[in-house]
N, C-alpha and C positions, 0 to 999 in steps of 0.2 A: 555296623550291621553285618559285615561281611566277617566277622570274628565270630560273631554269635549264631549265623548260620551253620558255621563250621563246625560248632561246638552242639548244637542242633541235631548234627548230622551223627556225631561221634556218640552222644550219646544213645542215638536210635540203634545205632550197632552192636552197643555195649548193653542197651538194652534186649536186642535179638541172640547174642553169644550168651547172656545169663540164660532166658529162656531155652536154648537148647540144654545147658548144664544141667541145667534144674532135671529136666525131661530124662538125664542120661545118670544121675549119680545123687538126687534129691529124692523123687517121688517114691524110688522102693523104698525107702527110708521110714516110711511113713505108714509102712507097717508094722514098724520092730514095736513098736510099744505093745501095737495089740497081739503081738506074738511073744510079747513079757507075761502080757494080763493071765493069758491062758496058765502057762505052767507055774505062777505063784496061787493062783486058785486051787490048783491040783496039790499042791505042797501045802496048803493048808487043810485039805481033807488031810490028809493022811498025815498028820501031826508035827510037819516040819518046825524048829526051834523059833519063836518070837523072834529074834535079834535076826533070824535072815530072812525073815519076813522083811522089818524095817528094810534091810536094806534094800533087798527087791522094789520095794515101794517108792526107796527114794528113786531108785532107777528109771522107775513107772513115769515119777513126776517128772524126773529131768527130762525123757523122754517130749511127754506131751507137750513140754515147754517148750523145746524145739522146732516141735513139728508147729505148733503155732507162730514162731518167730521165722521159721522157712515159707511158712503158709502166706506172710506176711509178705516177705517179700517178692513172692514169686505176684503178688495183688498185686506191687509196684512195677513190677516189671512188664506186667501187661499191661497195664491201665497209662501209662504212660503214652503208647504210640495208640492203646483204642480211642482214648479219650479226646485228645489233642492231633488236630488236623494241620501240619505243618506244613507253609505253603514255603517250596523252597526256591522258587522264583519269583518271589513278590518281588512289584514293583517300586516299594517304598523304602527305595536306594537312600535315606536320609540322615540328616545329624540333628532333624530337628530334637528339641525334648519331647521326652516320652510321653508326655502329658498329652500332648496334640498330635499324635502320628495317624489317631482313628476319627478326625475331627474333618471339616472339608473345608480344606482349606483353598477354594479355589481354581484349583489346577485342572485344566483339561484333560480327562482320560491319555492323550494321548501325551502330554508333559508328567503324568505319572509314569508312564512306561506297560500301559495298558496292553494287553495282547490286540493284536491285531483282530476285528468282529471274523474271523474265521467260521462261527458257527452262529445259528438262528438265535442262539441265546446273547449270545457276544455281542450282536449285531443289535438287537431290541434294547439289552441295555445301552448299548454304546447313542443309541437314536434319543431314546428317554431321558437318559443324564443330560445330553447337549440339547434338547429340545427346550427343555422346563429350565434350565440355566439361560440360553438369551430370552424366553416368555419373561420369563420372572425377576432376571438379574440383569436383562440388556449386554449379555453378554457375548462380543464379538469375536473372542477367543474360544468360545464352545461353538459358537455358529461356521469358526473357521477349520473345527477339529472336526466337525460334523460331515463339513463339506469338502473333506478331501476323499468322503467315500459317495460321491454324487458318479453317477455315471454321466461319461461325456455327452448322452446323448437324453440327458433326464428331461423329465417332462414334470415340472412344477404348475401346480393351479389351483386356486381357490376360488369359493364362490361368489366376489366379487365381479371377478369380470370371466364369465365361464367362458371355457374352450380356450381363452388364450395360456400362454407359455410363459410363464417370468422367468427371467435367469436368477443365479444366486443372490446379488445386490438388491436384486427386487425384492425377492424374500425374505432377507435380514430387513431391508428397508419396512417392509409388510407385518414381518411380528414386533417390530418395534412400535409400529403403529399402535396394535394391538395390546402391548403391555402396557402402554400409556391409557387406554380406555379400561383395561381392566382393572380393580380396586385389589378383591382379596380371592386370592385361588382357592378352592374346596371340591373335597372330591377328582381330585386327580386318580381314573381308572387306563389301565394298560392291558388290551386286548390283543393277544396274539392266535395266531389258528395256520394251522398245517393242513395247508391245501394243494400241497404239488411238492411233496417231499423234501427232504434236508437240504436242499440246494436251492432253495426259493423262501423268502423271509416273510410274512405278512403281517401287519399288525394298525391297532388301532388307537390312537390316544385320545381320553373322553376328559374333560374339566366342566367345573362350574367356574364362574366368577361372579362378583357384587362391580354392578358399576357405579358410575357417577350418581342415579338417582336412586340408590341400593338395591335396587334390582337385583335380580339372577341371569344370567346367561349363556347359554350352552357354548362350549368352543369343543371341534374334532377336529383329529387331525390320522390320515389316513398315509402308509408309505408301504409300497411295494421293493424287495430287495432281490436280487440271484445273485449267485457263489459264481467269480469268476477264478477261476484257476492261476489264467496269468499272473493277478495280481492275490490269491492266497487268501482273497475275504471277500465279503460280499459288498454290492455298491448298489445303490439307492436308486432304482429304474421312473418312479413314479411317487409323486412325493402331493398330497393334496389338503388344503382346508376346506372342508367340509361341514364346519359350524355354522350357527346363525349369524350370515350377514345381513338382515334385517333389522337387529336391534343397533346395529354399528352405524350410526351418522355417515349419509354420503355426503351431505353438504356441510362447509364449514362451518364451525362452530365460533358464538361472536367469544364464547369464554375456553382457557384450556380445556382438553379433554380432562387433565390430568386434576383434581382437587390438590389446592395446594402442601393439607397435612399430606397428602400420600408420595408427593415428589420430594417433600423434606425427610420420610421418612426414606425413602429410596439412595438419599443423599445420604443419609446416618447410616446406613449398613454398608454402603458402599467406604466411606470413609472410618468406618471403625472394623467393621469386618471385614474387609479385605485390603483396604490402601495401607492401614497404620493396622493391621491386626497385633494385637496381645503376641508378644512369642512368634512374630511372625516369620513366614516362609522368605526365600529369598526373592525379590520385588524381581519385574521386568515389567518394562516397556509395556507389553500388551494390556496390562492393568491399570495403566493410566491413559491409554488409548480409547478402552472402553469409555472412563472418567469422563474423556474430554468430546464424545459423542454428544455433554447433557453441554458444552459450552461452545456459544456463536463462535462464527469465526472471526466476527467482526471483532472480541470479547478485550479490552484493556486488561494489563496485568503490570502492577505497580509491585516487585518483588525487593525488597529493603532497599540498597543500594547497586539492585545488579542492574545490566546496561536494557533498554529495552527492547522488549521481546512480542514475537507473535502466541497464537497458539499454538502450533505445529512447536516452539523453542519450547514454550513455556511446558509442553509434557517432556519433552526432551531435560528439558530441567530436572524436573520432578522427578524421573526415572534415573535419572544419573546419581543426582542427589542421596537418597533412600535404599539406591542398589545396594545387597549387601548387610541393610542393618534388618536386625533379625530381633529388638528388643523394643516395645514398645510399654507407655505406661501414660498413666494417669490423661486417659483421653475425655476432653470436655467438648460438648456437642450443644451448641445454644442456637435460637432462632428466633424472629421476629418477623411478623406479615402483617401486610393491608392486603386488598385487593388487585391492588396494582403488582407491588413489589415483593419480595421476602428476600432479607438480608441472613444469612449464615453465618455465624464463629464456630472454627474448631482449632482447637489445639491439642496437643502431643507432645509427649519427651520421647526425647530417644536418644539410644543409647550408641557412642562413637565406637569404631572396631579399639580406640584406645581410652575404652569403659569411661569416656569425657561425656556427661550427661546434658543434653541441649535442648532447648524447648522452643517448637515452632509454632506460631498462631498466623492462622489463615482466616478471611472475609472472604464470602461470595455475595456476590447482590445480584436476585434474579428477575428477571420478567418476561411478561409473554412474547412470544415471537412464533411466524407461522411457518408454518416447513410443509413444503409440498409433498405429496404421497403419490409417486406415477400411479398406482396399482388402483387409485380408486379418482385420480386425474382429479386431486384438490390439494386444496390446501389448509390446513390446521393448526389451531393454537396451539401450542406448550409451552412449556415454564424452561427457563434458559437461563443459563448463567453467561451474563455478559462483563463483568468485571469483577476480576483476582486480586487481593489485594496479601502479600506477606511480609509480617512485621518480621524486624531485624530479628536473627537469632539468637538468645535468650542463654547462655549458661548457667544451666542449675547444678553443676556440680559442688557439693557444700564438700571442703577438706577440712577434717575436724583438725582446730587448733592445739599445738604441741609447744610445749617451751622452746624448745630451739629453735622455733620456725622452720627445721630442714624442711617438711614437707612442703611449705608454700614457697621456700627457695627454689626447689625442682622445678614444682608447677611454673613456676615465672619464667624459667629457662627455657621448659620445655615450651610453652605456649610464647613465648621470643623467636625461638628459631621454626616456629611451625608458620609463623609470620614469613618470613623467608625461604622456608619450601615447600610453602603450600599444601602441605598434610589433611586438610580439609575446608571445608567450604567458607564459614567461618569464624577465620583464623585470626582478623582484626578485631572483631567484637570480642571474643573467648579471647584475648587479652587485656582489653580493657573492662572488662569484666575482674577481671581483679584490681583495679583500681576502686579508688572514691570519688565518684565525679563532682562532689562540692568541696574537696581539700585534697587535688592533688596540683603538687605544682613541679614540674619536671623541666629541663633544659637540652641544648645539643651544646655542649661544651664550657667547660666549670667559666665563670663567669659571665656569660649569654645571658642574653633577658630572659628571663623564668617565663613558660609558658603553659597553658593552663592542660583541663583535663578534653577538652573540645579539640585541641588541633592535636592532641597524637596522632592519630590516625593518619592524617594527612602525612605526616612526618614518614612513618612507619610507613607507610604506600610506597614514598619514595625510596626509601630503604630496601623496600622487597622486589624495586626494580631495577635497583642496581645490583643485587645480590642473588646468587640462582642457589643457593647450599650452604647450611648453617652448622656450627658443629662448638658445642661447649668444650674449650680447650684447659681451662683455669678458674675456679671459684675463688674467691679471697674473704673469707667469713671475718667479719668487725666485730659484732654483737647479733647473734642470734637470738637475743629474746626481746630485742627491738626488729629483729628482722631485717639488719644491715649485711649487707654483702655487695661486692660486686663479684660481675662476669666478664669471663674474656671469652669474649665469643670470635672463632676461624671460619671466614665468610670468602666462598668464591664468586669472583666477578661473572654476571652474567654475559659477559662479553668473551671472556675466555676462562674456562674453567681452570684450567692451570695457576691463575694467576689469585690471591688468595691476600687477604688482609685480614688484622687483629682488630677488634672494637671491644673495646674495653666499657660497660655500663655500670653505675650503679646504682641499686636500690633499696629502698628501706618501705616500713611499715608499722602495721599496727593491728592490736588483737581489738577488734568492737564487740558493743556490747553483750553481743551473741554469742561472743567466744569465737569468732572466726576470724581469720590471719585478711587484711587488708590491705593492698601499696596504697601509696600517696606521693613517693616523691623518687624519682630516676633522672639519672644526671650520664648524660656520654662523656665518658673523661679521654678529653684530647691534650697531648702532650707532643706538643712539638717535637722535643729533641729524639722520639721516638720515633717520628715519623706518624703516628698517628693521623686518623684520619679526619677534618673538622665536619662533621654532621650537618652543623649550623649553612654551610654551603651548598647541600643540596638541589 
């Protein structure tokens, strides 16, 4: 981005140094032809020879031709900087693809690198984006970008409970209420008016919504700003909802406020448009913070084989997990309800920083649970997600099959030692994933009981704790078009890194019916007189 600025810049200069040339050693130019036209008129009154006619003529022509091919460009050189408004401080410091840089992707004005609301206009947008993002998308990352321009001494109030004061919590706690009664937004209008000049903000935001019994319902929402100097932008004096609290339920409700298709849908954009987006941005924390607003705290999470976890781990998970991966595809969004319950599936592939292709399937199962509201001193149904369930990680990387098997040789090495240092999350499954789990049969040392496709794992666990750093030192290729080879693989002790032993593996395979390269059978070869290590003792 910062290359093509540059280049931006260079060319607007080189398009200002044409325009002067042009101005200084072009434009008288552009008269020479009609100062030919005259004196070959006059040489043909008076009987000048044909043949210097022609040539005059041709003169004429080359002339005009030019002055049209100068004409030309002197178009380009202006149209250039009139036409195109380059902003040479944009905020959109990114590597994303170009496809999505003008698309919204989420981001809080001020995580793009927003200008600070310095002015009435800065300041209205800055209010409007973060207002209609947590109404509409429950989002606590725009209610927290919002509220760093709250002045210390602000005076928040809606027509619930008039004359009183809610602090910030109350009021995020207060539109979340509200986006849960509300169905479908319409008519979003933004009034602003200049009433005490540039240094004072006023404005007014108007909606419809459709509620629960399809209804219409008016929401306003009123905020007073001033330009404080100290801090360079204006901050938010007086902040009020002003809409119909009448149609809003004061007493609890025996059913959610929320219908349950409108929370599943609230669940599918959040989950496809922003957690696993297409081509996505890079994840943080905050976005699954939000997520975890719609899950009790009470909530079970059964995640493959990881150790068990609360909710506070389980988004900690999630954010850790996903930081980072910027490739997302073939997302599947299913659901089923009663009245009671509605279960959720979704799934995802994504793509590893080492292009290793993985696919995650998540279940939510939700039901009602009441959540108190200070701001209107009750308490209310909504739809909750109380148990997480995620299936083991899934590798779908397909490697197309080659005669010599090199390529499935690599993958097996490389997905061996990622076992051992932990290169990603995982790294047991995305190896036995290249196995057959109904014909493989593998050993820890040539003559040991052959043991099946079920306890590697185990095996390998122990392996990855005795070993902190893996490194393929020697291939020994037998038959590559059965996909025989062994590895010597140089593994440091997790007890002392200096200290460092040889394991020597081998494995074979087989191309199925699909044309894809398959193991089946891996053997530790321990040889005493080598000193070799025996596996089988673990």
């Amino acid at each position: 981005m910062k290359e093509m600025k540059w280049y931006l810049i260079n060319m607007a200069c080189w398009t200002r140094a044409m325009d002067l040339m042009y101005s200084l050693f072009v434009i008288p130019y552009f008269f020479i032809p009609t100062l030919v036209v005259l004196p070959v008129g006059v040489f043909s009154l008076i009987g000048v020879p044909t043949q210097i006619q022609l040539v005059m003529l041709v003169i004429i022509i080359t002339a005009e031709m030019c002055r049209l091919y100068l004409l030309f460009l002197l178009f380009l050189s202006t149209s250039a900087s009139d036409f195109f408004d380059f902003d040479w401080d944009s905020p959109y410091e990114s590597t994303e693809d170009v496809r999505y840089l003008g698309r919204d992707d989420g981001r809080t004005p001020s995580e793009r690198g927003a200008h600070e609301p310095s002015t009435q206009y800065l300041m209205h947008e800055r209010f409007k984006e973060d207002m209609l993002a947590v109404l509409q998308k429950r989002s606590r990352a725009h209610f927290d970008d919002l509220a760093r321009y709250f002045n210390s001494k602000i005076q928040i109030q809606s027509c619930f409970a008039s004359g009183k004061n809610l602090n910030a919590d109350q009021l995020y706690q207060l539109m979340i209420h509200l986006s849960a009664y509300y169905r479908v937004w319409s008519n979003v209008e933004f009034e602003t008016r200049d009433l005490a000049g540039p240094k004072y903000a006023f404005a007014i935001m108007r909606h419809n919504a459709t509620i629960h019994d399809g209804s219409q319902i008016a929401g306003k929402w009123k905020y007073e700003a001033s330009f404080y100097r100290g801090w360079n932008s204006f901050l938010i004096d007086h902040l009020t909802f002003v809409g119909s609290c009448r149609g809003i339920p004061q007493t609890a409700p025996q059913d959610p406020l929320e219908d349950p298709d409108h929370f599943v849908e609230r669940v599918r954009t959040k989950l496809v448009s922003d957690l696993f987006l297409p081509y996505g941005y890079f994840k943080k924390l905050e976005n699954f913070e939000d997520f975890g607003d719609w899950i009790t705290e009470a909530a079970q999470f059964v995640v493959c084989d990881e150790p068990k976890m609360n909710k506070k781990e389980f988004i900690k998970f999630m954010a850790e997990r996903y930081h980072g991966i910027r490739r997302y595809s073939d997302n599947v969004f299913n659901y089923t309800k009663n009245q009671q319950n509605i279960e959720i599936t979704f799934s995802t592939t994504w793509e590893a920083p080492n292009t290793t292709l993985y696919r995650d399937t998540y279940t939510f199962r939700v039901k009602k649970e009441e959540d108190y509201v200070p701001q209107l001193d009750n308490s209310f149904s909504y739809w909750r997600i109380y148990w997480v369930t995620k299936k083991c990680t899934v590798d779908r990387t397909r490697h197309p099959a080659i005669l010599d098997g090199a390529n499935n040789l690599m993958e097996v090495n490389k997905r061996f030692c990622g076992m051992i240092d932990g290169e990603n999350w995982d790294v047991f499954q995305s190896f036995l994933d290249l196995f057959d789990p109904k014909d493989t049969i593998w050993g820890a040392c040539v003559g040991a009981r052959d043991l099946g496709y079920d306890k590697i794992r185990e095996h390998m666990e122990k392996v990855a704790m005795r070993y902190a750093k893996c490194v393929v030192t020697r291939v020994n290729i037998r038959n590559l078009i059965r996909a025989e080879f062994a590895t010597t693989f140089t593994m440091s002790r997790a007890t002392d890194i200096q200290e460092q032993e040889e394991v020597d593996v081998g494995f074979s395979g087989f191309k199925d019916k699909d044309g894809y390269w398959r193991m089946n059978r891996m053997y530790f070869l321990c040889d005493e007189t080598t000193q070799k290590r025996k596996f089988i003792e673990l």
